[in-house]
N, C-alpha and C positions, 0 to 999 in steps of 0.2 A: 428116704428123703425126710423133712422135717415132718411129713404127716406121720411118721413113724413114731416121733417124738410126742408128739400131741397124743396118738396112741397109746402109746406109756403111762402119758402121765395120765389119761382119764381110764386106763383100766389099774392104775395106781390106786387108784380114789373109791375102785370096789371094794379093797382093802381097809379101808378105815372101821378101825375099832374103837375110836373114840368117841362116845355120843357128842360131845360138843365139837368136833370138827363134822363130825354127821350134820349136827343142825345150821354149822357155817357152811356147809357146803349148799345144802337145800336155800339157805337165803340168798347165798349169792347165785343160783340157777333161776332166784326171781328176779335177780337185776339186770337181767339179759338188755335190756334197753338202757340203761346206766354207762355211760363215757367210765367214771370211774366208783370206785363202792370204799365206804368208810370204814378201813380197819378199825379203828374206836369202836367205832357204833358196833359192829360186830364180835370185837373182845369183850364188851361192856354186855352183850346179850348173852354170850356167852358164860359170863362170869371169870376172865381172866386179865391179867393184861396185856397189853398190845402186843410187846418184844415175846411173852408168854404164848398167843397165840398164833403170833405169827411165825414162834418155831415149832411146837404142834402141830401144827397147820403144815408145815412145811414137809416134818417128819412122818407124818399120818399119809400124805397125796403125793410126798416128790417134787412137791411144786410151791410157790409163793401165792399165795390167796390174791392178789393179783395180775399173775399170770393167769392163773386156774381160771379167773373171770375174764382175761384177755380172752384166752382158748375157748371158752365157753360163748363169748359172744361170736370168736370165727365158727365157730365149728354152726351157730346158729345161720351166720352168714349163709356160708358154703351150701348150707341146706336149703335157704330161701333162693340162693341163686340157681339151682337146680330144681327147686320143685314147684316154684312159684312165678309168677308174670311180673313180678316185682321187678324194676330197672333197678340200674348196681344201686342209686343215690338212694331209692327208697330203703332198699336193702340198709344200705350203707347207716341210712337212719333209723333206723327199725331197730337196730344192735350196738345203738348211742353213739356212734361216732358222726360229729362234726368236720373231719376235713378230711377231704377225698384221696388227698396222698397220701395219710397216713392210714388208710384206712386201704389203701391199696398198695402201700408200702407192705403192712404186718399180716396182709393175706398173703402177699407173694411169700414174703420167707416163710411161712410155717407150710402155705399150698405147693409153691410154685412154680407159679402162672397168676395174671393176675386177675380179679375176678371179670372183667369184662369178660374176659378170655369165655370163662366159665359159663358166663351168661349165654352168650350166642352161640357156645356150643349146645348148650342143654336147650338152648331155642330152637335152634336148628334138627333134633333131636326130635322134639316135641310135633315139631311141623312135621319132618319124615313120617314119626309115628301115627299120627291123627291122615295122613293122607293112605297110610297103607291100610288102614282100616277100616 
């Protein structure tokens, strides 16, 4: 399914032999709470230009440096929803998205299922295991 694909591209990104997509990629894993992240600002830290590191970038992970931090904020989601008492919204806002359908739109295609789904499953989960115990 599409998590297959998310798979790919972040075991793509062990590969990287570029130090300056190394250091784009560790900044954008800090903008997990970021809606969206300034290619500028990060070609410019980098030392390149934008068209310049955005096909680097691309060539290095497989992926568009903002996809890579779309995935990166689900793949944070998915794990908040699962491991934490967080309701989807807080989730939803924790991983910088503002509107709840799109935010429940871009989980379903890359998860799907949507995350509520996911929530009261792992709740429901949570509760079994704390009473068997």
């Amino acid at each position: 399914m599409q998590t297959a694909i998310m798979e790919n591209e972040f075991s793509n990104a062990n590969l990287i032999r570029d130090p300056r997509v190394v250091t784009a990629v560790a900044w954008i894993g800090q903008q997990l709470s970021t809606g969206d992240i300034d290619i500028d600002q990060i070609a410019r830290a980098v030392n390149l230009s934008s068209s310049h590191f955005r096909h680097l970038f691309q060539q290095q992970t497989g992926t568009t440096p903002r996809r890579y931090h779309k995935l990166l904020r689900l793949h944070r989601a998915q794990h908040l929803l699962r491991e934490s008492f967080l309701n989807v919204k807080q989730v939803m806002a924790d991983v910088g998205w503002t509107d709840e359908s799109h935010f429940c739109r871009d989980y379903k295609k890359v998860y799907g299922e949507c995350p509520s789904k996911l929530r009261w499953s792992s709740a429901a989960l949570k509760a079994k295991q704390s009473t068997l115990a």
